[in-house]
N, C-alpha and C positions, 0 to 999 in steps of 0.2 A: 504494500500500500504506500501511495505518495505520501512525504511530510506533511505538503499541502492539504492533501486529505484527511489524513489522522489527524491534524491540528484543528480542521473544522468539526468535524463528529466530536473531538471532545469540547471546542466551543459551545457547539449544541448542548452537552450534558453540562456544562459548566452553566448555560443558560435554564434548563430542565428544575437544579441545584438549587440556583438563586434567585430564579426570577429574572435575574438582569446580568449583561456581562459591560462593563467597561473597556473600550479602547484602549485605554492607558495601561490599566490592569493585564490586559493580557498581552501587552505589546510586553510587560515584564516579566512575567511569567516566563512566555517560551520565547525571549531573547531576540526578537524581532523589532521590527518599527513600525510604531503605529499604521503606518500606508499600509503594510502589508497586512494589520490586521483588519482594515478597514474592506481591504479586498476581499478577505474571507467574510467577511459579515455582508458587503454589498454582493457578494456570492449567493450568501446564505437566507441571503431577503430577496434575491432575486428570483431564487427557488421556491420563498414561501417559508421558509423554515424556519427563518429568524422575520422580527420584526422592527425595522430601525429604528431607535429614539435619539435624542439628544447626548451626543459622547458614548453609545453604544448601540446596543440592541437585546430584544427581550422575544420571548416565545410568541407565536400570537394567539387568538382570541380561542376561549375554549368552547368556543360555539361552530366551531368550523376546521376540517381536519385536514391536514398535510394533502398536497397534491399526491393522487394513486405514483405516478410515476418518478415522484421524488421519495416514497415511501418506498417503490420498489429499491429505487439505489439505497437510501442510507442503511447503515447499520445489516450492510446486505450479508457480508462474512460471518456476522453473530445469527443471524439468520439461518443464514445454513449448515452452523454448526448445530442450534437448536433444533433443525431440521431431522440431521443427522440422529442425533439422541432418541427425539423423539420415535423416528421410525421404528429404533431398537428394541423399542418397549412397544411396539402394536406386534403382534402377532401373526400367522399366515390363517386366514380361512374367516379374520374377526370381521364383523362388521362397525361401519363409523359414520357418524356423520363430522362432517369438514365444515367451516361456518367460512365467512369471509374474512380477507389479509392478507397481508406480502406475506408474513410469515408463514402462512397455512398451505399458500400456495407452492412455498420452498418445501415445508411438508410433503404435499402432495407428490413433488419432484425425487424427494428421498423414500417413495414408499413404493417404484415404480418397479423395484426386483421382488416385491410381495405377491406371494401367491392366493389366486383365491378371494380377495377382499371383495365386499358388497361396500357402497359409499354412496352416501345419501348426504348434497351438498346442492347450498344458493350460492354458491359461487362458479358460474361458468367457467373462469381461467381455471382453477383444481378441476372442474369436471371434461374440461379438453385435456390436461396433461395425465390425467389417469385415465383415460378412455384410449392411450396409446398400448395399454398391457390388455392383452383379448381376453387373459384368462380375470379381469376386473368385472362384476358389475356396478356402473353408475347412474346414479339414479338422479334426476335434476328437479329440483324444489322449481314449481311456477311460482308468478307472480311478478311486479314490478322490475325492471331490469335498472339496475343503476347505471348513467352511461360510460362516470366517472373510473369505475371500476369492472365492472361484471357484475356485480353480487346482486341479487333475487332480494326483495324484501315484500312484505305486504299480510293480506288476509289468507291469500292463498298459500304463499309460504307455509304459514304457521298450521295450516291444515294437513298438509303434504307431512311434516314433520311429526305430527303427530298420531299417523299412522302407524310409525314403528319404534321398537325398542330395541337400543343397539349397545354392543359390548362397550364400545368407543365416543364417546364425542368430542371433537378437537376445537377447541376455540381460542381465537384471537381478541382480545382487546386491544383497547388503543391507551389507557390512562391506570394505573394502580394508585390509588393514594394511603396514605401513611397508615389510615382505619382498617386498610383490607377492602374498601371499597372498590370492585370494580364499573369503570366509568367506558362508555362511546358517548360518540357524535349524532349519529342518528338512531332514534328512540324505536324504531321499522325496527334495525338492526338489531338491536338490544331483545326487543319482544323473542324475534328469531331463536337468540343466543339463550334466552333462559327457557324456551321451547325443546332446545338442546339440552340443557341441564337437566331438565327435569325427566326424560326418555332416552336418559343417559347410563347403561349400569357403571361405566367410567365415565370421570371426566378429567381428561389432559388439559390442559391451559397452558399454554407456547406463547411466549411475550419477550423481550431482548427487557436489557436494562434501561432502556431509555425512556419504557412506559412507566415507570416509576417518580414519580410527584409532578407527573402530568394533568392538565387539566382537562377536563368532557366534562357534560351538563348532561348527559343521561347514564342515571344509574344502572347495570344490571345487576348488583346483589354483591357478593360478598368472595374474597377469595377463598377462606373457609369451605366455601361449598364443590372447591372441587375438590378430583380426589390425587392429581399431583399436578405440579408445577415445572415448565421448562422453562428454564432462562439460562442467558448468558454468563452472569456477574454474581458475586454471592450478593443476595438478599441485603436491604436498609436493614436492620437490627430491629425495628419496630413490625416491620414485616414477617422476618425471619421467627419472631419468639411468637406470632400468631399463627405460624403455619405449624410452628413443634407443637403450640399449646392443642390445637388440633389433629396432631399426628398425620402430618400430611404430607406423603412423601415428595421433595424438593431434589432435581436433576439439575446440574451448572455441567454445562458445553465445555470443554475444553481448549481453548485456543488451539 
């Protein structure tokens, strides 16, 4: 990975952290000049990912999510490490349902030497990159088509999904906060996601560490209720002692 690169993703987490990052500040930190940091932030706002203010820049609005195709880049290597893991722990013959996300959809890509699987997913990209193994079947959720993305949300969604009971449900979020709350952007989404949870005999949850004290304005419920965790990074401490306090098995990706 470029310095250039690595310097911005942990801008972003730096920003994620605080709230705010300063130009000055991080022109000291990693021993550069302001120009250059201002390049990475008018980068990182040009993407969407940062939002400029006065002497730096700050995360934006928690009513509105990262462009699909700046989410597919970032944090794309944590990604497919968690990807990785995850597949390890599904089994050959199990069935799943797949929800919408860059992450789910790297999933999807690491699950593609499995034998046997049934998947029941609103997300059209995971249901074209599994639909390349013949011995797969995939099942596609109706309902609204998001254009942004692929993913399925609606009434009829939620009917489609609750037709069956499946060994697996793999879900993505976009936001964890400090509580165990897990937070999205669209409430469609979210209805979907606890659809999953509840017609779920497992439930895997795949999120990188950058969803952590992120902000979203729709709740789906709690992390507690699934039944393990894949991430990149070890756990906030406030995180971590809710997920033991509930005996919840927690997988960290290996660089």
């Amino acid at each position: 990975m470029a310095v250039g690169t690595a310097r911005r993703g942990d801008i972003v987490e730096t920003a994620r952290q605080d709230g705010f990052v300063s130009i000055e500040a991080l022109a000291e930190k990693y021993g550069v000049t302001p120009q250059t940091i201002r390049r990475d932030i008018n980068e990182l706002c040009e993407q969407g990912i940062l939002e400029r203010l006065h002497g730096g820049a700050r995360l934006p609005s928690s009513t509105e999510n990262l462009a699909y195709l700046e989410r597919q880049v970032l944090f794309s290597d944590e990604k497919q490490r968690i990807a990785k893991l995850v597949a390890e722990h599904v089994p050959h013959q199990a069935s799943l349902f797949i929800n919408i996300g860059t992450t789910n959809e790297a999933i999807a890509e690491a699950l593609l030497n499995h034998r046997g699987l049934s998947i029941i997913t609103n997300n059209l990209n995971v249901a074209s990159i599994l639909a390349i193994n013949p011995d797969f079947r995939v099942i596609i959720a109706g309902g609204q088509v998001r254009h942004h993305d692929r993913g399925i949300v609606g009434e009829a969604t939620l009917d489609l999904i609750r037709q069956f009971k499946v060994d697996i449900g793999i879900i993505g979020i976009s936001a964890i906060e400090e509580d165990g709350a897990l937070l999205d952007f669209d409430y469609r989404e979210v209805r979907v996601a606890q659809a999953i949870l509840e017609n779920s005999r497992n439930v895997f949850l795949a999120a990188d560490h950058s969803k952590f004290g992120r902000s979203a304005m729709a709740r789906l419920g709690s992390i507690e209720q699934v039944d393990a965790f894949f991430t990149d990074r070890a756990l906030p401490q406030a995180i971590a002692d809710r997920l033991a306090g509930a005996k919840i098995d927690v997988y960290v990706a290996d660089r």
